[in-house]
N, C-alpha and C positions, 0 to 999 in steps of 0.2 A: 613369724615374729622376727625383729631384728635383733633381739637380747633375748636369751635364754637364761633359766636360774644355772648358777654356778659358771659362771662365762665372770672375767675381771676385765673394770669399767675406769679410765681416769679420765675426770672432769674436767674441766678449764671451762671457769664460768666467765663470760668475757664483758671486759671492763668496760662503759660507757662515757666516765670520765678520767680524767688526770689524778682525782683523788681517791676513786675507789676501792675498794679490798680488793688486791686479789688472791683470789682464794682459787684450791682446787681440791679434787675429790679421788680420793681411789675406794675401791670395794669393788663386794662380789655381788650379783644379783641375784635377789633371793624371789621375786617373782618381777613379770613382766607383762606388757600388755600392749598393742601395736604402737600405743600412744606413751606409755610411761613405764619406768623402771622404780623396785622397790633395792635399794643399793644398801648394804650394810659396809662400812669401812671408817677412813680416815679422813680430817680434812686436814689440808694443810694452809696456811696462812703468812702471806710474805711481811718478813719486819724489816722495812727500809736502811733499819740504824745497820743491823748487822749483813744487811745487803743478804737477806736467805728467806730459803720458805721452808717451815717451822714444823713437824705433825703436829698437832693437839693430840694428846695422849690419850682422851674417850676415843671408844669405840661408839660410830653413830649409825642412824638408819637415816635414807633420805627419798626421797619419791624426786626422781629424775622424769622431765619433761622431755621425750625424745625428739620430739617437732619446734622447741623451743630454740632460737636461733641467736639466743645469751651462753648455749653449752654448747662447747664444742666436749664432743665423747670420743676418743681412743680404747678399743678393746687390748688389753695386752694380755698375753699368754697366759691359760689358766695354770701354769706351774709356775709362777714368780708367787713366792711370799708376799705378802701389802705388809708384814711387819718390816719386813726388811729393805722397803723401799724409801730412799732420800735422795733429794737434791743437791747435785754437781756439777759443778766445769765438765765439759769434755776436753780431749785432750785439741780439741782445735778451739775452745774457750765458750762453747757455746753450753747454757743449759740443759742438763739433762733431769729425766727421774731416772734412776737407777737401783736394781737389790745388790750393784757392784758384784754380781759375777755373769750371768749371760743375759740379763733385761737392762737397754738403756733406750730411750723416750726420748727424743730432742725435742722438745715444746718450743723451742724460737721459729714457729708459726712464720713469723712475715722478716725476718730477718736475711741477709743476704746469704746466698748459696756458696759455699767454700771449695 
């Protein structure tokens, strides 16, 4: 299997238009299966005005599609907190997730190399 239960999963479900949400997922997997993941965590949701992406404070489950070519999935270290993980500049200005002490994620995917 490529996800096992208890392995930590962030989502970036990928945008198809100019106006879509974008949204992303963190959580731990609580079962899996070659084809899909059963995810408990957070989403987070970006709000244009204040230029940031937001948690939503439930805690949710969600069945992740692993063949599905809308998710991109990043495993991060099963010792990062997901309470403690939020959205930052890094110090070269790019986006990160971060728990701001040893886990940072640069998710600018297709942006230029520094």
């Amino acid at each position: 299997m490529l996800l096992k239960p208890g392995e930590k999963i962030h989502v970036i479900t990928r945008r198809y238009f100019d106006g879509d949400l974008r949204r992303h997922f963190v959580g731990q997997v609580v079962a899996a299966t070659e084809s899909a993941a059963r995810v408990q965590g957070y989403a987070f949701v970006f709000y244009p005005g204040p230029n940031e992406y937001v948690r939503r404070p439930d805690l949710r489950e969600r069945i992740i599609a692993l063949g599905d070519t809308g998710n991109i999935i990043n495993v991060i270290p099963e010792s990062v907190n997901l309470e403690e993980l939020v959205y930052r500049p890094s110090e070269q200005n790019r986006l990160v997730v971060t728990d701001r002490k040893s886990f940072s994620l640069d998710i600018n995917e297709f942006s230029g190399i520094n």
